[in-house]
Structures are given as structure tokens and as C-alpha cells.
C-alpha positions as CSV (number, residue, x, y, z in Angstrom):
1,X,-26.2,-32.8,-2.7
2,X,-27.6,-36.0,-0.6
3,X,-31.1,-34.5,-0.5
4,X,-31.0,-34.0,-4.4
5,X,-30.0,-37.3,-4.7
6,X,-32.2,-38.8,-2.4
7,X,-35.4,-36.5,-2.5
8,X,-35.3,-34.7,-5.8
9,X,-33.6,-36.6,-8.8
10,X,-36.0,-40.1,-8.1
11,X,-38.7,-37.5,-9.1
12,X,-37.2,-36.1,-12.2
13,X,-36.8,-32.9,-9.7
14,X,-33.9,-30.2,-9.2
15,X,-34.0,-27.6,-6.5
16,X,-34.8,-24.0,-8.0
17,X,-33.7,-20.8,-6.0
18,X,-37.4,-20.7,-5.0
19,X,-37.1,-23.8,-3.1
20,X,-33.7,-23.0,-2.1
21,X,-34.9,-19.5,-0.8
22,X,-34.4,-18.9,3.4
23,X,-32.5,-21.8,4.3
24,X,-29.9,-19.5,5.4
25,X,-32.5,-19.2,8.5
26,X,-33.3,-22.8,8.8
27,X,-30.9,-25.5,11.1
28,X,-29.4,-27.5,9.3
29,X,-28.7,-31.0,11.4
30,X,-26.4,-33.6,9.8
31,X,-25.1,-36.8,10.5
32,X,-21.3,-36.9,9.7
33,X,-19.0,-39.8,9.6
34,X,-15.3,-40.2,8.2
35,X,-16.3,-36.7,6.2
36,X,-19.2,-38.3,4.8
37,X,-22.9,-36.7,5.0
38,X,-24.7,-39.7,6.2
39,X,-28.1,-38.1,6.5
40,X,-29.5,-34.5,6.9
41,X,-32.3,-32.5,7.8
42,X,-33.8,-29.5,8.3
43,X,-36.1,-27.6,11.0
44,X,-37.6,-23.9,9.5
45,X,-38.7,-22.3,13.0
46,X,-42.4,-21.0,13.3
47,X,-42.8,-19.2,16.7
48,X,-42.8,-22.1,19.3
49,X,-42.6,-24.8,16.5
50,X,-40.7,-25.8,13.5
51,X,-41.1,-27.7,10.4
52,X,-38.5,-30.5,10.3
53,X,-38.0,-30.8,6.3
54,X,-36.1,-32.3,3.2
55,X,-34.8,-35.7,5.8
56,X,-33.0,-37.4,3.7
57,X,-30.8,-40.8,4.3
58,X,-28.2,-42.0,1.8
59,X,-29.7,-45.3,0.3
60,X,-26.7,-47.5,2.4
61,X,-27.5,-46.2,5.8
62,X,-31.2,-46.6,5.9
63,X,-32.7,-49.1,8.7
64,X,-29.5,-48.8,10.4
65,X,-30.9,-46.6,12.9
66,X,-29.6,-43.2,11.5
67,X,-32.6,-41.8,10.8
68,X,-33.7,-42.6,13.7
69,X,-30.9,-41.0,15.6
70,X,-31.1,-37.5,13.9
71,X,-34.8,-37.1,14.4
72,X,-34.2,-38.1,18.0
73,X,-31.0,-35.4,18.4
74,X,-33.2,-32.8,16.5
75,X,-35.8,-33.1,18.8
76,X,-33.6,-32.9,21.7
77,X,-31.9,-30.2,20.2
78,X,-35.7,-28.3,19.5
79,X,-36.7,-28.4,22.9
80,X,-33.6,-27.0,24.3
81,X,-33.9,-24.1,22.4
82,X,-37.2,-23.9,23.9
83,X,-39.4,-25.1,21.0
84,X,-43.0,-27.2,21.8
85,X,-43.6,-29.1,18.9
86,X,-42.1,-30.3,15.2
87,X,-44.8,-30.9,12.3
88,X,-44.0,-32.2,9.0
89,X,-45.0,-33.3,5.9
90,X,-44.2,-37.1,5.5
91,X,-44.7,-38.9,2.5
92,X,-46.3,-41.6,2.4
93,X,-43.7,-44.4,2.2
94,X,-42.2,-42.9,5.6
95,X,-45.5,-42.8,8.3
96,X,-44.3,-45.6,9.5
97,X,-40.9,-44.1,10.4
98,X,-42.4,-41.3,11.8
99,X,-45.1,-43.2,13.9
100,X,-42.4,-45.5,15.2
101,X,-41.0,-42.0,16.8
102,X,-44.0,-40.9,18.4
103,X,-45.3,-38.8,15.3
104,X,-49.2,-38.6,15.4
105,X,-50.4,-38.6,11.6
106,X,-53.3,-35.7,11.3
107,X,-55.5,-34.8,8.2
108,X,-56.2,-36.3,5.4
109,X,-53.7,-36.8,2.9
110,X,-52.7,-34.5,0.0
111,X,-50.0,-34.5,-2.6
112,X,-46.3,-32.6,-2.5
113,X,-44.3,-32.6,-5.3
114,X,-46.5,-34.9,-6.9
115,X,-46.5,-37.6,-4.4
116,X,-49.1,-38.7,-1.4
117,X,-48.0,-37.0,1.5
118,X,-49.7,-36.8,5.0
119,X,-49.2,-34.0,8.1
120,X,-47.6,-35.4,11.5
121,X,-46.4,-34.1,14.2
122,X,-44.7,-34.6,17.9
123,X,-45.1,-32.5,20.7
124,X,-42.0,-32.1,22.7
């Protein structure tokens, strides 16, 4: 529901079964407080890397730093399991959350859901 609300419905978007499809084999990574989704994530493994995905940040929380924390457990959480790296897709609005984590922006840019987007990514 947060990333529909966050990600999807500012675009006039809704999640089909397509874009739903093998997220059963994806981590999911939330941050939880009071029963409240705060933020999510998700990281869809690719031999030694993953994809972190679909980060989304209810509209209250963000530049409070828990963004910023999940990426950072993520990432701890990816190289214990043994993982190298995390790529993404960051739109444009967020390159300079990402670069503020160490992300290294790579490409040129292309567009995602009908929005600029850029590839990043972190090696851990």
C-alpha cells in the first residue's frame, strides 16, 4: 500500500500482476514503528548482486533519516548474505539521496515509468 501511495498513484499508476510477478523471491525490508510501515524496500537477487527497488518513504518521515537508515540496514544485511554490490534505478529527484550514500551514478539517463531515471550503484 505505501509504495502505491508513494511511487504509483502520483503517476496516475496501479501495480498490475505483471509488476507484482516474483516478489515472493525478492526481500522485502521495512521500517516498522508503533505498527506503522514507515518506509519499505525491496532487493531482487542477481547472482552476487541485487537490485534494491520500489523505496518508498511515507511523505511525513522523509529527511528524517529513515531512508537513510534502511538503505544503510539493507546494505548491511546484503553483504552478510554474501552479496558484492546493489544497483538501481533512481529517479531523478533522488541522486542526490543516493550519492549522499556512496551510490556512484553510471550511464546516461533514460526514462521508467515515464519519468527521468538514472543507473547507480554501491559496491559493498
Amino acid at each position: 500500500e505505501l509504495r502505491y501511495h508513494i511511487l504509483r498513484e502520483p503517476l496516475g499508476l496501479t501495480f498490475t500482476e505483471q509488476d507484482l510477478f516474483g516478489e515472493d523471491q525478492q526481500a522485502h525490508i521495512a521500517a516498522v514503528y508503533e505498527n506503522q510501515v514507515l518506509a519499505v524496500l525491496l532487493l531482487k537477487p542477481n547472482d552476487t548482486t541485487l537490485k534494491m527497488r520500489q523505496v518508498a518513504v511515507q511523505n511525513a518521515f522523509q529527511g528524517k533519516g529513515v531512508g537513510k537508515a534502511l538503505v544503510s540496514f539493507s546494505e548491511q544485511w546484503a553483504k552478510a548474505k554474501g552479496y558484492t554490490q546493489i544497483q538501481l534505478h533512481a529517479r531523478d529527484t533522488a541522486i542526490p539521496f543516493y550519492l549522499s550514500l556512496g551510490y556512484t551514478l553510471q550511464g546516461d539517463g533514460f526514462s521508467e515509468v515515464g519519468i527521468p531515471h538514472h543507473y547507480m550503484f554501491k559496491w559493498l
